[in-house]
Residue frames as qw, qx, qy, qz and C-alpha x, y, z in Angstrom:
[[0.000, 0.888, 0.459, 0.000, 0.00, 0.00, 0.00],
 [0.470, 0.541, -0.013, 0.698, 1.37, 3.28, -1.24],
 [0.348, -0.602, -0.552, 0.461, 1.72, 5.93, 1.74],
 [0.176, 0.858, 0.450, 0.175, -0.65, 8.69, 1.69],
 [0.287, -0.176, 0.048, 0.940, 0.83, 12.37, 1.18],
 [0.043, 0.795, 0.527, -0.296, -1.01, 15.41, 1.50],
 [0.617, 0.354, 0.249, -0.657, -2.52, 17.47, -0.59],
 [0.592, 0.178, 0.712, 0.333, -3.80, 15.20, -2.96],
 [0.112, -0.513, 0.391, 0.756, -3.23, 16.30, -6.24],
 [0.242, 0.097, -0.821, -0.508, -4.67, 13.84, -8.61],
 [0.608, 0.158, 0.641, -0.441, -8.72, 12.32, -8.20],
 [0.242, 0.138, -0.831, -0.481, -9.55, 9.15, -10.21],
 [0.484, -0.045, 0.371, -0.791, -13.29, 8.10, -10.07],
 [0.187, 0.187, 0.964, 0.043, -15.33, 5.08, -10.50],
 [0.377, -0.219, -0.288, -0.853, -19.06, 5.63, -12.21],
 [0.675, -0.285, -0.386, -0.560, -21.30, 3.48, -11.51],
 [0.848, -0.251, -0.439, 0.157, -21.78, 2.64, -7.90],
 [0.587, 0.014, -0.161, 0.793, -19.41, 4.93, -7.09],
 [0.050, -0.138, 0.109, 0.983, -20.56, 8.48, -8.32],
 [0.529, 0.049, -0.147, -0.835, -24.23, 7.58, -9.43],
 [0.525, 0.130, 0.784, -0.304, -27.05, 4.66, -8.95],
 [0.510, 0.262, 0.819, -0.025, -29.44, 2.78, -10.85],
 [0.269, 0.858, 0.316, -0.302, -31.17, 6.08, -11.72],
 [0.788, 0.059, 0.139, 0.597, -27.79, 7.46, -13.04],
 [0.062, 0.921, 0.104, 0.369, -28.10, 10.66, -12.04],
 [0.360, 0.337, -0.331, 0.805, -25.29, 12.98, -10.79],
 [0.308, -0.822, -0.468, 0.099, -26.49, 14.49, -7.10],
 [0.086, 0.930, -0.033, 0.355, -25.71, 18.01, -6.19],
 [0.513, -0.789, 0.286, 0.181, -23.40, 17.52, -3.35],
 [0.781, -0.011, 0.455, 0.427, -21.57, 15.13, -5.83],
 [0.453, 0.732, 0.280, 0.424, -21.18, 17.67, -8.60],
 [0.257, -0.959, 0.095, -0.069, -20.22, 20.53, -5.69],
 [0.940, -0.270, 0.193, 0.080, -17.86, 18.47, -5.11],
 [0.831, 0.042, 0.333, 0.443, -16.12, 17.59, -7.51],
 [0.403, 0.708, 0.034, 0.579, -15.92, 20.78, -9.13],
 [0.464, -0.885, 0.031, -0.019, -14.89, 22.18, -5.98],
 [0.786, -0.270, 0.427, 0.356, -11.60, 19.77, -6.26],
 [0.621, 0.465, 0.340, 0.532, -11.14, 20.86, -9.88],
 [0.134, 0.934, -0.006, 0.331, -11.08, 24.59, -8.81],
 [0.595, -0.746, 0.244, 0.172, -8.31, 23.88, -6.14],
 [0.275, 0.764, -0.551, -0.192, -6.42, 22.31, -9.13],
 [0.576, -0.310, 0.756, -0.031, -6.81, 19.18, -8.72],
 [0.277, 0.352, -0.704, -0.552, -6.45, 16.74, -11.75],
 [0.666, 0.144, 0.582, -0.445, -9.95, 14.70, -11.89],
 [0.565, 0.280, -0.509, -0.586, -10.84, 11.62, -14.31],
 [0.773, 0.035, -0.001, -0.633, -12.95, 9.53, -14.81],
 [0.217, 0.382, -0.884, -0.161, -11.96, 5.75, -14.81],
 [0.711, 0.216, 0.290, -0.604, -14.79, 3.66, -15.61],
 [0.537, 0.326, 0.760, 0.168, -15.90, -0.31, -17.22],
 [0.653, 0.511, 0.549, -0.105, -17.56, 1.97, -19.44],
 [0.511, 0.376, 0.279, 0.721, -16.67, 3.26, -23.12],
 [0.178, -0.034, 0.014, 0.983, -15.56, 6.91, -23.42],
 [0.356, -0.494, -0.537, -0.584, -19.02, 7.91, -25.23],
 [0.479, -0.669, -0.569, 0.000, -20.81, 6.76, -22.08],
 [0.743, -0.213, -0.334, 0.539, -18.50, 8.83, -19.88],
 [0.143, 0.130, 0.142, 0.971, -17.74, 11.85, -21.44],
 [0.279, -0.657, -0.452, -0.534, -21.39, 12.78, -20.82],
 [0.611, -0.684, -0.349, 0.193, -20.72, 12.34, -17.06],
 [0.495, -0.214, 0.094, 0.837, -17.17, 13.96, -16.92],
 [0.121, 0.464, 0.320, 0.817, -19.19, 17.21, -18.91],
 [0.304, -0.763, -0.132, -0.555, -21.79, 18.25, -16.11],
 [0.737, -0.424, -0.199, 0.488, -18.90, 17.27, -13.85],
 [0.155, 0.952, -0.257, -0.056, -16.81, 20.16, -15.91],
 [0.842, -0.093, 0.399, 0.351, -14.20, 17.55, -16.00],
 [0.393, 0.837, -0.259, -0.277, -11.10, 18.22, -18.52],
 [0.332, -0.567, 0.751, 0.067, -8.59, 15.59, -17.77],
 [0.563, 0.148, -0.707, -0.400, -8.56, 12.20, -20.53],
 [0.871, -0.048, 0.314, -0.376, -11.09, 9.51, -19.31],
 [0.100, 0.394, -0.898, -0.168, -10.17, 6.08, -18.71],
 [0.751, 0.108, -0.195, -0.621, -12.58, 4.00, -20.34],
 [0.880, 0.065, -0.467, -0.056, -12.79, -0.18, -20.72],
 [0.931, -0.259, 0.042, 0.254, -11.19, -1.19, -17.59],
 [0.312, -0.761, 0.437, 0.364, -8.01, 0.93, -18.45],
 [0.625, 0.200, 0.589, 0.471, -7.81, -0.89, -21.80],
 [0.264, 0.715, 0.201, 0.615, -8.72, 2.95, -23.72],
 [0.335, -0.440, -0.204, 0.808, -7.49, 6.32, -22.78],
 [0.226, 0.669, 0.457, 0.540, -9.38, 9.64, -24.44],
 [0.100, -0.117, -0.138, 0.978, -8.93, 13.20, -24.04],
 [0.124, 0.640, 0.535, -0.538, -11.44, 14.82, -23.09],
 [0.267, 0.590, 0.521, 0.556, -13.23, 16.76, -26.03],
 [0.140, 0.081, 0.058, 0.985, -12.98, 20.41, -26.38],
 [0.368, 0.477, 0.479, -0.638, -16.52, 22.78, -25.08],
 [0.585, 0.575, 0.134, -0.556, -18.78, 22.26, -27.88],
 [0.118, -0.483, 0.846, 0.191, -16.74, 19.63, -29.50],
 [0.745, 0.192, -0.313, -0.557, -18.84, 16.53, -31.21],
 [0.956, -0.030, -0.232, 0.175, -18.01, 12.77, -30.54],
 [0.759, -0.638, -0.099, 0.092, -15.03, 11.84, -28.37],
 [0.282, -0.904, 0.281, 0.156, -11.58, 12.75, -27.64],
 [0.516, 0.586, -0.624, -0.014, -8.23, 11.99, -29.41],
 [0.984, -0.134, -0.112, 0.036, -7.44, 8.17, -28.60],
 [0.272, -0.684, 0.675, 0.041, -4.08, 8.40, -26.03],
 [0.154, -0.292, 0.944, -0.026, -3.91, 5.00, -25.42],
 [0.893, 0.002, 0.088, -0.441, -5.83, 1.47, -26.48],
 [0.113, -0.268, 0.956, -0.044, -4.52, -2.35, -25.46],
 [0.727, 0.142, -0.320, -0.591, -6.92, -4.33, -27.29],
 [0.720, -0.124, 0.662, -0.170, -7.51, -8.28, -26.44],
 [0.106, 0.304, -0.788, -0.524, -6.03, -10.39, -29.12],
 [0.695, 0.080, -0.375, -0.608, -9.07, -11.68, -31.71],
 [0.613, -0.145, -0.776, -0.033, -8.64, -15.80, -30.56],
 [0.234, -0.088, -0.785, 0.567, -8.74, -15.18, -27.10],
 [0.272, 0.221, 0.311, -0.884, -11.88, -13.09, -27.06],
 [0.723, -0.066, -0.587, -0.358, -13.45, -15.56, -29.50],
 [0.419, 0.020, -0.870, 0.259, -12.48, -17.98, -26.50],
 [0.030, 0.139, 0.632, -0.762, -13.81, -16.09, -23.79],
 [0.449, 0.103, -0.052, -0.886, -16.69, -15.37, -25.41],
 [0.694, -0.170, -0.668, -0.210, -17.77, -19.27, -26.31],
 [0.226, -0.096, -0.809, 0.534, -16.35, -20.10, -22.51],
 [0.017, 0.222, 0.525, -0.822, -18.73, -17.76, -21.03],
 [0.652, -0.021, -0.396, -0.646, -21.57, -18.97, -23.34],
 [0.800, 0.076, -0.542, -0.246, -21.38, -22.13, -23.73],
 [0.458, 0.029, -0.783, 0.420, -19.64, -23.24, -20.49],
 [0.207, -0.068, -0.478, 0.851, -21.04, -20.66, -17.80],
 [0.026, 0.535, 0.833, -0.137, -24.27, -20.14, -19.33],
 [0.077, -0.592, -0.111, 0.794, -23.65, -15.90, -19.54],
 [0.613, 0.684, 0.393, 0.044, -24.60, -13.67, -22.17],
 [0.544, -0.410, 0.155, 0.716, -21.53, -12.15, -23.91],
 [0.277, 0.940, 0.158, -0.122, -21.28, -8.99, -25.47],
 [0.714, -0.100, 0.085, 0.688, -18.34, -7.65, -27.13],
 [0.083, -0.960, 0.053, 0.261, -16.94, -3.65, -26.78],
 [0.637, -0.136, 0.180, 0.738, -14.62, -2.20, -29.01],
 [0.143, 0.270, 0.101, 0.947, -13.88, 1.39, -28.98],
 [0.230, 0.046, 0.265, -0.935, -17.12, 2.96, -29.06],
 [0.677, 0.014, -0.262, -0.688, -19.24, 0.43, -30.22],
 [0.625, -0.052, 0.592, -0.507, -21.26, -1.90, -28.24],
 [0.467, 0.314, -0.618, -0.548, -21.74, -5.30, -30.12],
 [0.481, 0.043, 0.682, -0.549, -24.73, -7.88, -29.20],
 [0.317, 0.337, 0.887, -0.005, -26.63, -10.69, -30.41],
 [0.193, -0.182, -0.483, -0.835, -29.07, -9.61, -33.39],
 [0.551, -0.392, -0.645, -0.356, -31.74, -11.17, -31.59],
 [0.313, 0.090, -0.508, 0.797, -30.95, -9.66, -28.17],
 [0.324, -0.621, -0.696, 0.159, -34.04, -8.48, -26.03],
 [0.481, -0.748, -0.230, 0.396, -32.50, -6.17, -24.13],
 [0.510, 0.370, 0.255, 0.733, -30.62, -3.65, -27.32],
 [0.096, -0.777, -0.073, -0.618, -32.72, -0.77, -26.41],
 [0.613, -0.771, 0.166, 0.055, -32.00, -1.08, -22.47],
 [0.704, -0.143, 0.141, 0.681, -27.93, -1.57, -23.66],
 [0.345, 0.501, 0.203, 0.767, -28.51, 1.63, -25.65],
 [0.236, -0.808, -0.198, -0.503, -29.90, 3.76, -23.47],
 [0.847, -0.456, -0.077, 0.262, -27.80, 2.69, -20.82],
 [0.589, -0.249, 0.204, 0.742, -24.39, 3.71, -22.40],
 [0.083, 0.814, 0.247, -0.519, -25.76, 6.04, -24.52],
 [0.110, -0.324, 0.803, 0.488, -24.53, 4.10, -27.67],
 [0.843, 0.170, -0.178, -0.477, -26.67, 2.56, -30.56],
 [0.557, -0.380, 0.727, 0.128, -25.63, -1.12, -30.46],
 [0.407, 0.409, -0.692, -0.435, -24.37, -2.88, -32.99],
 [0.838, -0.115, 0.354, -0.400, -26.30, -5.98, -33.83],
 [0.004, -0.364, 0.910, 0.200, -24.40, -9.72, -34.94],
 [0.857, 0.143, -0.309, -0.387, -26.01, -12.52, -36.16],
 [0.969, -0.089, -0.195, 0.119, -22.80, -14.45, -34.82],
 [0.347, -0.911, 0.222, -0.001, -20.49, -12.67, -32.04],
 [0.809, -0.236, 0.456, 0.286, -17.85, -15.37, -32.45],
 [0.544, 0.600, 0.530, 0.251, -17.75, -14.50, -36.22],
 [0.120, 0.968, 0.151, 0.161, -18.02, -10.86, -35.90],
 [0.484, -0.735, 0.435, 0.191, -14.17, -10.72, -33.96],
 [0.952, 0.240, -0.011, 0.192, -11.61, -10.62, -36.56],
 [0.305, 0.675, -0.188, 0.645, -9.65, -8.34, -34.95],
 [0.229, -0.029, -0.614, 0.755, -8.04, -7.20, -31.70],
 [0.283, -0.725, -0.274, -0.564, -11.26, -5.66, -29.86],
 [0.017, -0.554, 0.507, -0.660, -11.10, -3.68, -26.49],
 [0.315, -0.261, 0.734, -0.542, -13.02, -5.83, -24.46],
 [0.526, -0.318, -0.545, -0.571, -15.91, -8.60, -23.53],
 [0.404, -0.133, 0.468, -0.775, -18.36, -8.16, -21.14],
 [0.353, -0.217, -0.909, -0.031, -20.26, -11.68, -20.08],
 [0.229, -0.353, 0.094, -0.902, -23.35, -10.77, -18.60],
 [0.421, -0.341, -0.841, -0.001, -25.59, -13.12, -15.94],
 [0.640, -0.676, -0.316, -0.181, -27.71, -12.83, -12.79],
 [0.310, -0.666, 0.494, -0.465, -26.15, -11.92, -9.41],
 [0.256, -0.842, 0.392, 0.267, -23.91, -13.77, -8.46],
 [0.680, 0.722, 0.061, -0.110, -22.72, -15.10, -11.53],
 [0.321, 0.861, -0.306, 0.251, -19.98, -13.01, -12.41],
 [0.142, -0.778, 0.549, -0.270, -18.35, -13.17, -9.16],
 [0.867, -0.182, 0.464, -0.008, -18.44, -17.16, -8.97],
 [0.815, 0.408, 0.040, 0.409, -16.99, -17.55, -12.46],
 [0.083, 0.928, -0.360, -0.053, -14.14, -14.76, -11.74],
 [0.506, -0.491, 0.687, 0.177, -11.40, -17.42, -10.04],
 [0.818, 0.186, 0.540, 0.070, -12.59, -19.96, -12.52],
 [0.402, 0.908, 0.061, -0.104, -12.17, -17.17, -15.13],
 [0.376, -0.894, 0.240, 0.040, -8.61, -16.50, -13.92],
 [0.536, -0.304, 0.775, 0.140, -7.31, -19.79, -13.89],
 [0.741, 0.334, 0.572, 0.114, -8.30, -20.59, -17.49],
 [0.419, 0.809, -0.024, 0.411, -7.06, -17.01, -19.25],
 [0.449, -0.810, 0.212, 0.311, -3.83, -16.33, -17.03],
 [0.516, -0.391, 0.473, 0.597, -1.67, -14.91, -18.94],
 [0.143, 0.448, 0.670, 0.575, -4.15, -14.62, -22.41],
 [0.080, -0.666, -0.459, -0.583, -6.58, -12.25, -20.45],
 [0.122, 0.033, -0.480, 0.868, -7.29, -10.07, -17.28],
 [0.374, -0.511, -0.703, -0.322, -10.67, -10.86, -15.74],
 [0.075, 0.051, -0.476, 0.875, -12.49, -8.85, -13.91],
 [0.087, -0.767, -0.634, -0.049, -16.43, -8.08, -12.38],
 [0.217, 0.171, -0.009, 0.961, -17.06, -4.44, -12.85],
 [0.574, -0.111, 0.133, -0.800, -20.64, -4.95, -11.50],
 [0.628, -0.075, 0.638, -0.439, -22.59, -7.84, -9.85],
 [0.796, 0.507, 0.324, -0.066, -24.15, -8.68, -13.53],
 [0.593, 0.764, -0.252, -0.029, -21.03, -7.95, -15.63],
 [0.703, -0.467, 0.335, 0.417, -18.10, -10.52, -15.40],
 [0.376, 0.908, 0.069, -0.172, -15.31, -8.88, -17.94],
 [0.832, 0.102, 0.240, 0.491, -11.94, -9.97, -20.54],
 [0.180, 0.910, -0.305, -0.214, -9.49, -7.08, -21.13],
 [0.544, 0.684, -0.430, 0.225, -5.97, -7.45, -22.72],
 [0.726, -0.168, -0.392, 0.539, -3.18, -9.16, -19.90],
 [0.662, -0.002, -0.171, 0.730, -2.09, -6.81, -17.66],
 [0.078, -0.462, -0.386, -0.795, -4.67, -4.44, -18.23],
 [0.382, -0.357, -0.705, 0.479, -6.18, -2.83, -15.18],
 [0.103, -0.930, -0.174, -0.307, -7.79, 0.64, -14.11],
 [0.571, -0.756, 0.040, 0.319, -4.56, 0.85, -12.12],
 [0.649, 0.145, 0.351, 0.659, -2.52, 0.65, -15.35],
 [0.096, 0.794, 0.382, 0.463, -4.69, 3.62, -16.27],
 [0.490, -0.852, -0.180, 0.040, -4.20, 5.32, -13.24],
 [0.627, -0.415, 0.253, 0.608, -0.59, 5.26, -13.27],
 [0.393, 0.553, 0.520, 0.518, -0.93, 6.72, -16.50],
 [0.106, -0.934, -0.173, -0.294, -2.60, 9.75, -15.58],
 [0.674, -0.714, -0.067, 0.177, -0.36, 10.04, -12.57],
 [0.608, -0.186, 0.273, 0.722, 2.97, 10.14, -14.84],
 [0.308, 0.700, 0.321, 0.558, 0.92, 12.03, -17.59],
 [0.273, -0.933, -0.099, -0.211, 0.52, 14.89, -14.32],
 [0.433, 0.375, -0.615, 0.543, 3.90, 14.28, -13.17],
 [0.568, -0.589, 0.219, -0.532, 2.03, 13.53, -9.59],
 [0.115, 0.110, -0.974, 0.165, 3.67, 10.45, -7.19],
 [0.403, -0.271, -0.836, -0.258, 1.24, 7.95, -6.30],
 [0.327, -0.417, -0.801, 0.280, 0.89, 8.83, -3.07],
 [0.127, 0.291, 0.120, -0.941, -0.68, 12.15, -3.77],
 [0.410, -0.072, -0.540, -0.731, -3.39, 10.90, -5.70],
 [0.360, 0.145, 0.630, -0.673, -6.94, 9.71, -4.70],
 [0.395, 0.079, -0.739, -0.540, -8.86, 6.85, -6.18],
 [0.448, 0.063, 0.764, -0.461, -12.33, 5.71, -5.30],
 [0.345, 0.107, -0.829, -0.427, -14.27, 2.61, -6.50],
 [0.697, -0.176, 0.316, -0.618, -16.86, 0.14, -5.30],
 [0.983, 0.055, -0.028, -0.175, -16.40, -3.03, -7.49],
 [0.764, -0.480, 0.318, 0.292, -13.46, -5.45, -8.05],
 [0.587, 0.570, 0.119, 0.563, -12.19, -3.77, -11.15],
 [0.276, -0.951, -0.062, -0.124, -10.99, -1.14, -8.67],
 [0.935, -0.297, -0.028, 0.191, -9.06, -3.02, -6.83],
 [0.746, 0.165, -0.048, 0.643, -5.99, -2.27, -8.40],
 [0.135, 0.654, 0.018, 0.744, -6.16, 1.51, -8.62],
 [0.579, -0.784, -0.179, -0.134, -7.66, 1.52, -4.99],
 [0.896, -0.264, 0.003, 0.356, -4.40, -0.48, -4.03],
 [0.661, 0.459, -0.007, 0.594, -2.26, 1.91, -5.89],
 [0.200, -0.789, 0.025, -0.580, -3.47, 5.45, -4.67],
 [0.310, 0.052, -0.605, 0.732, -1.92, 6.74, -1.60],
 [0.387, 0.002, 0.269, -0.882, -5.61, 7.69, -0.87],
 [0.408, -0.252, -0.622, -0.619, -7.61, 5.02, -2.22],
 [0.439, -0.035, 0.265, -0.858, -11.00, 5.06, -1.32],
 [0.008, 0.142, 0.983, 0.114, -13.37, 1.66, -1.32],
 [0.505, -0.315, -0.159, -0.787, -17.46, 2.70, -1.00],
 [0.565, -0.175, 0.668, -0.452, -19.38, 1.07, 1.51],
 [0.798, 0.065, 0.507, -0.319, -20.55, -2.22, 0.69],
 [0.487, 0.589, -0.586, -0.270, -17.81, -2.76, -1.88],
 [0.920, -0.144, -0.362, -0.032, -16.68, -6.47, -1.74],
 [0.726, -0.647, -0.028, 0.232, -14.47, -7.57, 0.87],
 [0.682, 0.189, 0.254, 0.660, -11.38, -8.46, -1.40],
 [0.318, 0.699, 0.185, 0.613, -11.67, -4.18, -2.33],
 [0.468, -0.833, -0.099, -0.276, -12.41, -3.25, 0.83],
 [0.885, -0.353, 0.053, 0.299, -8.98, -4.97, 2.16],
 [0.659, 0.292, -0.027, 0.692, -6.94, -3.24, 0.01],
 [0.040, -0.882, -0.195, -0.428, -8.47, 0.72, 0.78],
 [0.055, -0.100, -0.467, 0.877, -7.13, 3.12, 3.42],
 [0.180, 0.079, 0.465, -0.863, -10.24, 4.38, 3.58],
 [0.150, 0.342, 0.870, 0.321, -13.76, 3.50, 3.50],
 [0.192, -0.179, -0.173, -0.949, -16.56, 6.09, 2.28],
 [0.409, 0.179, 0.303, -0.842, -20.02, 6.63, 3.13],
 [0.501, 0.246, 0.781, 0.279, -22.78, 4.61, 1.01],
 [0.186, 0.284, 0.455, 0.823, -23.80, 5.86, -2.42],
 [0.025, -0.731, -0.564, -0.382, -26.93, 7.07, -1.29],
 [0.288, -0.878, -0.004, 0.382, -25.40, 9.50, 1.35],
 [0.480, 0.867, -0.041, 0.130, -23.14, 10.58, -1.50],
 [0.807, -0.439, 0.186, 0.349, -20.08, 8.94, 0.13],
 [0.736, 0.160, 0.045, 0.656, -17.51, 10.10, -2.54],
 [0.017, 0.808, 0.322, 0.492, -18.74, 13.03, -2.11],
 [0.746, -0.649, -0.029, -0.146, -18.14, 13.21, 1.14],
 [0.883, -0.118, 0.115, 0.440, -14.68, 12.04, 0.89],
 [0.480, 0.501, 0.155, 0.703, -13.29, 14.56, -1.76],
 [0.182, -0.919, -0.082, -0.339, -14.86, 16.90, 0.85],
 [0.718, -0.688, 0.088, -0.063, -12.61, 15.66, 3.88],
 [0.799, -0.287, 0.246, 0.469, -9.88, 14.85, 2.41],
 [0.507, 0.383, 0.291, 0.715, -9.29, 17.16, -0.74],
 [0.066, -0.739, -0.348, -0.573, -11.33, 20.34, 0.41],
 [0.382, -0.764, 0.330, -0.402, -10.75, 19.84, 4.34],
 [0.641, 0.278, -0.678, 0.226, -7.69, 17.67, 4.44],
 [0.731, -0.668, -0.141, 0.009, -7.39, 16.21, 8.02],
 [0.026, 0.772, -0.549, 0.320, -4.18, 16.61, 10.18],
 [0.333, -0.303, 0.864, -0.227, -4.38, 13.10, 11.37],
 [0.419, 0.005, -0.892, -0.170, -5.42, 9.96, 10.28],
 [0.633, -0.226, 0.166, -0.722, -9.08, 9.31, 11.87],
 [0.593, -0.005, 0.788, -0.162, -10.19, 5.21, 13.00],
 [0.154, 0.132, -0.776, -0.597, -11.33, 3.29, 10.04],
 [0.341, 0.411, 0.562, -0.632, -14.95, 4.00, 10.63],
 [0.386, 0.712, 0.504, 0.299, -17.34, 4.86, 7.49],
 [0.152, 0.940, 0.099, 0.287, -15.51, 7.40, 6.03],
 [0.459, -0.797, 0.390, -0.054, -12.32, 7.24, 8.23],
 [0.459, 0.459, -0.760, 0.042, -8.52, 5.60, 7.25],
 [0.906, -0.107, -0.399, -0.087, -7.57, 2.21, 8.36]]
């Protein structure tokens, strides 16, 4: 665990779960917030499962300016100029090589029972015969693209797939996940109903560090909160990270600190106490309080 150093300098955020619910609405304290942290100068971005597109909408009535890390830390995009159109110049993108995401994508059919979806770039790609197209679109705020045959449709590196099931699903196949792509992929659950294949090595902490050299900031001046086990890493990195209440253990274990829950606007809360009114001491490891 990295050790924390005041002021922090650098905030990396989680969306969903994190920064907004079901409803997906931004709340006002959360929005005070954060722009509150961005007028002190702090460097804020987004680092989110989902694709840029989806993001960049949040990171706008955030006032956000810093590049958004999208897929799990598998894309990197600058932020898009005020009044700008579609998304930011593409820093960075580690793509999952074409056979292995054919693989993962039969495994987690045909073995596991999930439905698998496959992301690359900005476009969402799903079953032609999918149900649920208009709740994926309206969700990310992407048209999907529809396949006749997902396996098929991957002749190329793409950025990710996302294996969708029932609670708890995801998080029973992760180990199993693990142990069958180590070393070919980097599984991860980025939400109860979404177990997920990036590129090896590929992490939201990879991303993080990123940002952290792009700002020339050390780790332990930066501040990263999350809720699911795609966190994890970044949580583990940040000399501030930040778990949400009722994240899993395994996320919780890594955190210095744990936040409020979403509906009391826990990050919100956080950015306030620690970026806005930084303590002089290290408080119990209450809600909201270091370890």
């Amino acid at each position: 665990m990295t050790a924390p150093l005041f002021p922090i300098r650098l905030l990396a955020l989680d969306i969903d779960g994190t920064l907004v619910g079901p409803d997906l609405g931004l709340r006002d304290r959360t929005v005070h917030a954060i722009r509150a942290a961005v007028e002190r100068g702090v460097s804020v971005s987004l680092v989110t499962g989902r694709m840029a597109t989806s993001a960049r909408d949040f990171a706008a009535v955030l006032g956000l300016t810093e590049p958004i890390v999208a897929a799990q830390g598998t894309v990197i995009r600058e932020m898009p100029g005020p009044g700008a159109e579609g998304v930011g110049r593409l820093l960075r993108h580690r793509p999952l090589a074409a056979d292995v995401a054919r693989e993962t994508l039969i495994w987690s059919r045909d073995v596991r029972g999930m439905d698998p979806h496959i992301n690359h770039l900005e476009r969402l790609v799903i079953r032609a015969d999918d149900p649920r197209a208009e709740d994926y679109s309206s969700f990310l705020g992407v048209r999907a693209v529809l396949a006749p045959d997902l396996a098929a449709w991957i002749r190329a590196p793409v950025t990710k797939i996302i294996a969708v099931a029932d609670e708890p699903g995801p998080v029973h196949a992760l180990d199993e996940a693990r142990r069958i792509f180590s070393g070919r992929a980097q599984p991860t659950v980025s939400h109860p109903r979404y177990l997920e294949f990036v590129a090896p090595g590929v992490t939201k902490g990879t991303g993080l560090r990123w940002l952290a050299r792009r700002a020339g900031v050390p780790l332990s001046q930066v501040m990263a909160i999350g809720d699911q086990f795609g966190d994890l890493e970044m949580i583990a990195d940040a000399g501030h990270g930040v778990a949400m209440w009722g994240a899993p253990e395994a996320v919780q274990s890594v955190a210095r600190y744990i936040a409020p829950p979403l509906a009391e606007e826990g990050a919100a809360q956080m950015i306030e106490r620690l970026i806005l009114h930084p303590p002089r001491q290290r408080g119990s490891r209450a809600a909201g309080g270091s370890r």
